[in-house]
N, C-alpha and C positions, 0 to 999 in steps of 0.2 A: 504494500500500500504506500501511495507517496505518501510524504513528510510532508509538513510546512512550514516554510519558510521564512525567518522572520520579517518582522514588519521594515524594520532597517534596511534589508536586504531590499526588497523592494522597494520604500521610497529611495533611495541610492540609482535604484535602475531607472524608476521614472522620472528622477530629477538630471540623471543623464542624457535621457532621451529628449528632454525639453529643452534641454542644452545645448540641442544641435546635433549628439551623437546616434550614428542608427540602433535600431535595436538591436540588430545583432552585433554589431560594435558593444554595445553593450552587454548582451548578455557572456560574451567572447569574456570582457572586461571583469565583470563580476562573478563570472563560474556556472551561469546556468545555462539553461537549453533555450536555443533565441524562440521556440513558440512558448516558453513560459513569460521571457519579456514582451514579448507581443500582446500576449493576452494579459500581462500586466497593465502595460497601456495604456490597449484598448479597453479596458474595464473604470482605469485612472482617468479615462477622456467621458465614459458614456454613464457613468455613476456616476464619479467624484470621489471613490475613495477604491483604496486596494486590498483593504482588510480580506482574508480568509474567508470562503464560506464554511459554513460548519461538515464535519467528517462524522459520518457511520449516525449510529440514535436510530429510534424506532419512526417510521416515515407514514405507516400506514394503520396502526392498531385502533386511529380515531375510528375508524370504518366499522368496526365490530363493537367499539367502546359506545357507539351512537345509540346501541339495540341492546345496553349493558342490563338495562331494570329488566327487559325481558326474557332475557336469556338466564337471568337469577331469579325470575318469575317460574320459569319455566322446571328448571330445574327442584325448585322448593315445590313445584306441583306435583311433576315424577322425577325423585331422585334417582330413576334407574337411566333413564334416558343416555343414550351414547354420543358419542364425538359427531359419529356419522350424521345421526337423527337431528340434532341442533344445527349442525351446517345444513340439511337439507331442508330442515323451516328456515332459516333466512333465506336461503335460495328461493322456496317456494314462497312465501309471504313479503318477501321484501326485495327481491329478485339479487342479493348480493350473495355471492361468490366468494366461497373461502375455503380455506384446505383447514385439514383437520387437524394439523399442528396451529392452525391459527386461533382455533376454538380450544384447544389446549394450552396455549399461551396466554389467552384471555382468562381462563382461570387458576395459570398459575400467580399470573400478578394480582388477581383476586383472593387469593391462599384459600382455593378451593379443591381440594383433592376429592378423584371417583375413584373408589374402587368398586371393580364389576364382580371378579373372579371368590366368588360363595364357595369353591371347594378347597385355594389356598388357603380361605379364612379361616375353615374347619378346620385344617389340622396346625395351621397356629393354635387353634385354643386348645388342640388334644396335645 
């Protein structure tokens, strides 16, 4: 995964480049790759500033978190209900699409645990 680059690093390249120097003069000068100066720049010219956008983080969980009352609605109705079946009522009722580790994820960050399996439980208890 790239790195990022300090903020120095960059304003240094784009106060180069306003300077009169090309960007790849510059990025040659400074150590990096001329399409990272480039898109230094260009970013420095069509925003205003060169800050980092943010790296990794969860991008899409709002999607499942939107239908969160009734998915813990659902669940406290029939707590047997499986991964499969709760993805295919959203599919079916709300027409969104999700895999089953995504419906798994939603209740780990809930600290919601199913267990299904009634014959490892028995011989826990024996």
């Amino acid at each position: 995964m790239a790195r990022v680059l300090s903020g120095d690093l960059r304003r240094r390249v784009v106060a180069a480049v306003d300077g009169g120097m090309t960007r790849r003069a510059a990025a040659e000068r400074f150590g990096v790759a001329p399409s990272t100066a480039i898109k230094w720049v260009r970013q420095w010219r069509q925003v205003g500033h060169i800050d980092p956008r943010p790296q990794g983080g969860d991008k899409r969980s709002h999607r499942i978190e939107a239908h969160a009352e009734e998915i813990l609605g659902l669940i406290d109705e029939r707590p047997d209900l499986t991964l499969a079946e709760i993805a295919a009522h959203l599919k079916q009722v709300h027409g969104l699409r999700v895999a089953l580790s995504t419906v798994w994820r939603f209740f780990a960050r809930h600290g919601i645990t199913l267990k299904k399996n009634r014959p490892r439980q028995r011989a826990r208890a024996a």
